[in-house]
ZAKOL-568441 format. One record per residue (C-alpha): residue number from 0; x, y negated, z. Coordinates in steps of 0.25 Angstrom, whole numbers, padded with zeros to 4 digits. Example, Ala and Ser with C-alpha at 12.3 -4.5 7.8 and 13.67 -1.06 7.14 Angstrom:
2
   num      px      py      pz
     0    0049    0018    0031
     1    0055    0004    0029
END
This chain:
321
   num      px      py      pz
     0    0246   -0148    0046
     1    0252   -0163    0043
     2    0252   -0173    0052
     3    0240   -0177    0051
     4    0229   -0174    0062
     5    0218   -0167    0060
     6    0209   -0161    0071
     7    0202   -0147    0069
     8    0191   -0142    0076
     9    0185   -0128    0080
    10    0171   -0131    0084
    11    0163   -0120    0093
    12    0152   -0122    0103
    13    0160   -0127    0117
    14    0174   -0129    0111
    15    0182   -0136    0100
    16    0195   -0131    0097
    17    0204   -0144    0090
    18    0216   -0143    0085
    19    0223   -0156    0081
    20    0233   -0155    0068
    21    0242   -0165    0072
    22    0259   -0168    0068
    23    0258   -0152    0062
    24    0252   -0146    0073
    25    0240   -0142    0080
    26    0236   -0147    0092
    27    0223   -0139    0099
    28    0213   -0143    0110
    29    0198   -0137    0115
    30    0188   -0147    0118
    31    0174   -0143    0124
    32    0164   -0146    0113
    33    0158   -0158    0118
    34    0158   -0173    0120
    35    0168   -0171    0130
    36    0177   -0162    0124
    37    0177   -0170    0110
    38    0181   -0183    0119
    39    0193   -0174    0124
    40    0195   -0170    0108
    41    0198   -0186    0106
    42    0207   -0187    0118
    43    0214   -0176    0113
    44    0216   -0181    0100
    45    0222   -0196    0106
    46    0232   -0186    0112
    47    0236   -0183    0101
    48    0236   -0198    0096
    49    0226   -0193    0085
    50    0213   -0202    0084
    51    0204   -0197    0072
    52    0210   -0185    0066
    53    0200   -0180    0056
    54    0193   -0168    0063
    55    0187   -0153    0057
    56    0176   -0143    0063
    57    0170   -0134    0059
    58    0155   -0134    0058
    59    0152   -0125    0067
    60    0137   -0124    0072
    61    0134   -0138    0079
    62    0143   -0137    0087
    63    0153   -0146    0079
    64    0143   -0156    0079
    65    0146   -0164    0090
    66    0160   -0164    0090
    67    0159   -0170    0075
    68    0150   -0180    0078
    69    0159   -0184    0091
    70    0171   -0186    0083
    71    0166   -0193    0072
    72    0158   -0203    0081
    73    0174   -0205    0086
    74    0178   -0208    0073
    75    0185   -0194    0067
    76    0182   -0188    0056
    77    0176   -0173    0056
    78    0175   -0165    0047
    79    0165   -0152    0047
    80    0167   -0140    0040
    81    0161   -0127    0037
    82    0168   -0115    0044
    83    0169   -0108    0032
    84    0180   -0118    0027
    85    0188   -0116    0039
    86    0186   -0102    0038
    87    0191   -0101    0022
    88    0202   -0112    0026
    89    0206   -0102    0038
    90    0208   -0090    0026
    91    0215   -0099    0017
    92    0224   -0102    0029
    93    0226   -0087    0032
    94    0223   -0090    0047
    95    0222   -0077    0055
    96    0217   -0082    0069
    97    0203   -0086    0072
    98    0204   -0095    0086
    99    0196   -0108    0088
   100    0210   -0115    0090
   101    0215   -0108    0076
   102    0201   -0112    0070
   103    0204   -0125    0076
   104    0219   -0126    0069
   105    0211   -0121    0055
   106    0201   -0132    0055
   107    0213   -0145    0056
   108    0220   -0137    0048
   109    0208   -0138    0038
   110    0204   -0152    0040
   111    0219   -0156    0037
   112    0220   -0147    0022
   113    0206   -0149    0018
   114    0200   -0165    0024
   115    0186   -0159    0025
   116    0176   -0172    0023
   117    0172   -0178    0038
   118    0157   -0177    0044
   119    0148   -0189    0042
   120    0144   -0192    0055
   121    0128   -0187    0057
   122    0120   -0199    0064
   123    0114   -0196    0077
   124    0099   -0195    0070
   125    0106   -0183    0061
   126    0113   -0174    0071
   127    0100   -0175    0081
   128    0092   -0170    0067
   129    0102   -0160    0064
   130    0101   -0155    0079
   131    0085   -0152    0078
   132    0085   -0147    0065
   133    0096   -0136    0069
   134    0088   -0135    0081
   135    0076   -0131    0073
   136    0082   -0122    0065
   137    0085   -0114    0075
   138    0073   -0113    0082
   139    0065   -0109    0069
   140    0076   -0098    0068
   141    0073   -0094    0082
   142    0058   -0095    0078
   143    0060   -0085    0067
   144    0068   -0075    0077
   145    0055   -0075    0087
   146    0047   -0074    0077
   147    0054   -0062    0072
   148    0055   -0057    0084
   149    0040   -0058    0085
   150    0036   -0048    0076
   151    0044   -0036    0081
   152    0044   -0039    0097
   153    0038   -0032    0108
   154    0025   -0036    0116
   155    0035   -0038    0129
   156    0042   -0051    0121
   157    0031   -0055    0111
   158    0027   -0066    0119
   159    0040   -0073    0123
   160    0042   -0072    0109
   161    0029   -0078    0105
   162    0032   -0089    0116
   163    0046   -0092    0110
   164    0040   -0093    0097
   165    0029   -0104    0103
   166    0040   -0112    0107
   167    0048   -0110    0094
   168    0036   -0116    0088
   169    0036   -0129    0095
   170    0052   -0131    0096
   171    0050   -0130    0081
   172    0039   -0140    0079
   173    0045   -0150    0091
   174    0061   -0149    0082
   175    0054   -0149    0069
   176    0044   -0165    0076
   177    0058   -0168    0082
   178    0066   -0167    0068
   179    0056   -0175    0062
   180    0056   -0187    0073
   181    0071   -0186    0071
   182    0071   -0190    0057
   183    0059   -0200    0056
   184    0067   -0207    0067
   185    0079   -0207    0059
   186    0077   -0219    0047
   187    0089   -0213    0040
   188    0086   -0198    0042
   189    0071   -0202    0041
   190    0073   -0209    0025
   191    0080   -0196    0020
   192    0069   -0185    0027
   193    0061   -0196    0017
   194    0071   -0192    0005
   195    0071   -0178    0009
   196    0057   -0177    0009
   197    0055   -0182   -0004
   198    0060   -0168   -0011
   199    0050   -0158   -0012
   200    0052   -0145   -0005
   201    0061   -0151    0006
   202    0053   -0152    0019
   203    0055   -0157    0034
   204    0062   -0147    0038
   205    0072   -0147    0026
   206    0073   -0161    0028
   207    0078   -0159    0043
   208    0089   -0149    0038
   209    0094   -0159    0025
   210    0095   -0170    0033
   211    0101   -0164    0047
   212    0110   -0156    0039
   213    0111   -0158    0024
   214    0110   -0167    0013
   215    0114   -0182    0017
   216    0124   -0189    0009
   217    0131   -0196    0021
   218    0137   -0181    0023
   219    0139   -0176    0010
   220    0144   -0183   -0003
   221    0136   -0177   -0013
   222    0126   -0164   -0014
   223    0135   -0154   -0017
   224    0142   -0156   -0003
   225    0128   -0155    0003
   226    0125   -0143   -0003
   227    0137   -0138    0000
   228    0135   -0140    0014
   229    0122   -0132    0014
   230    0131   -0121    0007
   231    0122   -0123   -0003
   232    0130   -0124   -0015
   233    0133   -0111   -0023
   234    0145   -0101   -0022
   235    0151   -0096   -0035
   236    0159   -0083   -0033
   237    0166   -0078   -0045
   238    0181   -0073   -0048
   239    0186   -0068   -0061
   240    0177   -0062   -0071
   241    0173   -0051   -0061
   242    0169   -0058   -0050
   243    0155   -0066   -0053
   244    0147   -0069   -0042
   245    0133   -0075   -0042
   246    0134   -0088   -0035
   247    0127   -0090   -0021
   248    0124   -0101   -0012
   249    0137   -0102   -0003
   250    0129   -0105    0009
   251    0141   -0110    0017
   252    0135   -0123    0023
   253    0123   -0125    0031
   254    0115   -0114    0035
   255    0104   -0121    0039
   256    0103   -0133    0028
   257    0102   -0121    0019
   258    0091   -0113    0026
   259    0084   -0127    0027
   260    0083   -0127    0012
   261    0079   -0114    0007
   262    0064   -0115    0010
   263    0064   -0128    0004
   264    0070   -0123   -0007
   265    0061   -0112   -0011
   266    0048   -0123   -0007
   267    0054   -0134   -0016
   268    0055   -0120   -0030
   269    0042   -0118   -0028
   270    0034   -0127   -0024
   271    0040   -0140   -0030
   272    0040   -0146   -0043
   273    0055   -0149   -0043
   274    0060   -0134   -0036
   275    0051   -0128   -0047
   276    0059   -0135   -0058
   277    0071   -0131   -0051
   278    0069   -0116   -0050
   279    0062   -0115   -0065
   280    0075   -0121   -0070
   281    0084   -0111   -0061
   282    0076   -0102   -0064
   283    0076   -0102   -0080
   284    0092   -0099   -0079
   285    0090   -0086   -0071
   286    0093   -0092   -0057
   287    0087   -0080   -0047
   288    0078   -0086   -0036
   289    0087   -0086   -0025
   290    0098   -0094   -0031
   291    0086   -0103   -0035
   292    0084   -0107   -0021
   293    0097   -0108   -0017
   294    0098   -0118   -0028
   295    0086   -0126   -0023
   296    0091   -0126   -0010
   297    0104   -0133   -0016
   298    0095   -0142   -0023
   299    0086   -0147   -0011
   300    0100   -0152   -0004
   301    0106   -0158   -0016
   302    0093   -0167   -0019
   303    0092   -0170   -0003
   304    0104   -0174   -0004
   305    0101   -0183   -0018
   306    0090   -0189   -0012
   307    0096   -0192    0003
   308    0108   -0199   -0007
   309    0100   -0207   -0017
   310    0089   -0208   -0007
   311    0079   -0208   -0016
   312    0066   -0197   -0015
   313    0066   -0185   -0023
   314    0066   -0188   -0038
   315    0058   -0176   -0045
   316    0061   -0181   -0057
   317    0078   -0178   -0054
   318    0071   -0163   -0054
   319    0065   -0160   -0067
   320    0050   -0163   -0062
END
């Protein structure tokens, strides 16, 4: 460590563990994860006559969220990284322990060698978006799971079953009204669902996921840091002139921001002008089907995020049609 503060933070679901690089030395502290404990994080910090030290965390479910967007709104500047990069820093490093205080030390220690770029701040009308569509998310998968269950349960527990799935139903619909409101009462978030739309084979739910998550040039510099960020972008894996492996989607990045694409994908190859152009070419070089739509899964983000930059509508003519 140099003398230059940094603060690193181990994020989990009631706690965050800090520790504060300052003068060569660590510095540790436990606050509760919430308003009050982050206001004891800035008293801790004036203790220490350190005012904005940039600030690490991992991303770590949603429950980094808050504390991100309470720090920022005070002026630091947070950055937010995957935990894979801590864990491959953590093996560079050779660290041997696994504590949320260690974990703590790993992530200043991080934020010092490698500057990660800070968070935009999201505005009010994005973060309540993103709260719905993760909210969504998870009652369709739970819908999936009665419905499942369904099929196989005994006669003693069909009908709570049935009922669940009745209320499922309506949560569904009442989220999906909800999402829907949110962004026609949003001008800004409203002019890009508008921008969005304009690509055939992207639809309202899609839409949700890109603009709650995904492609908006205020968080990314150009697409290649989108798609990375979906974990989009392709792995190579080769060594030597044995060791030649077929490349794959890396898939370290957004889980659902991927999920929210695939079907859209497969729509846009086969039943648009454009997708159709798109897999033909592929296909004429000897690209398998699978790596086809993961490639078109990659296309849809890089062009919502060409369209929501240049905001202008989807131009088929860019697309060989």
């Amino acid at each position: 460590m140099n003398t230059t503060p940094v603060l690193g933070i181990d994020v989990s679901k009631d706690k965050l563990d800090c520790a504060l690089g300052v003068e060569g030395k660590y510095k540790s502290k436990v606050v509760t994860n919430n308003p009050q404990g982050f206001a004891g994080l800035l008293i801790w910090l004036q203790k220490w006559h350190v005012d904005s030290p940039p600030v690490c965390m991992e991303a770590t479910g949603v429950y980094w969220e808050a504390c991100a967007e309470f720090l920022t709104g005070h002026g630091l500047k947070v950055s937010v990284v995957n935990p894979a990069q801590i864990k491959a820093f953590g093996g560079s490093r050779l660290v041997r322990t696994k504590t949320d205080a260690v974990d703590a030390r790993l992530i200043a220690d991080f934020c010092h060698r490698m500057a990660p770029e800070a968070v935009h701040p999201s505005s009010p009308g994005e973060q309540a978006l993103r709260a719905l569509v993760q909210r969504l998310d998870a009652l369709q998968r739970m819908h999936m799971q009665e419905s499942n269950r369904l099929d196989v349960a005994r006669e003693a527990v069909r009908a709570g079953i049935a009922d669940h799935l009745v209320w499922l139903d309506k949560e569904i619909e009442s989220l999906t009204q909800q999402i829907r409101a949110r962004i026609d009462e949003d001008p800004d978030l409203k002019h890009k669902r508008d921008l969005l739309d304009s690509i055939p084979g992207v639809g309202e739910r899609t839409i949700a996921a890109i603009l709650a998550f995904g492609a908006d040039p205020n968080h990314f510099a150009n697409a290649r840091q989108c798609v990375a960020f979906a974990g989009l972008n392709p792995r190579q894996h080769q060594s030597g002139s044995s060791v030649k492996g077929k490349p794959r989607m890396s898939k370290v990045g957004h889980a659902l921001l991927r999920k929210a694409l695939y079907m859209p994908a497969m729509v846009t190859l086969y039943k648009t002008a454009w997708g159709q152009v798109f897999r033909d070419r592929l296909a004429a070089t000897g690209k398998p089907p699978k790596l086809i739509i993961g490639a078109m899964m990659r296309k849809l983000l890089q062009v919502a995020f060409g369209v929501l930059k240049s905001g202008q509508p989807f131009n088929p003519a860019l697309h060989g049609c």
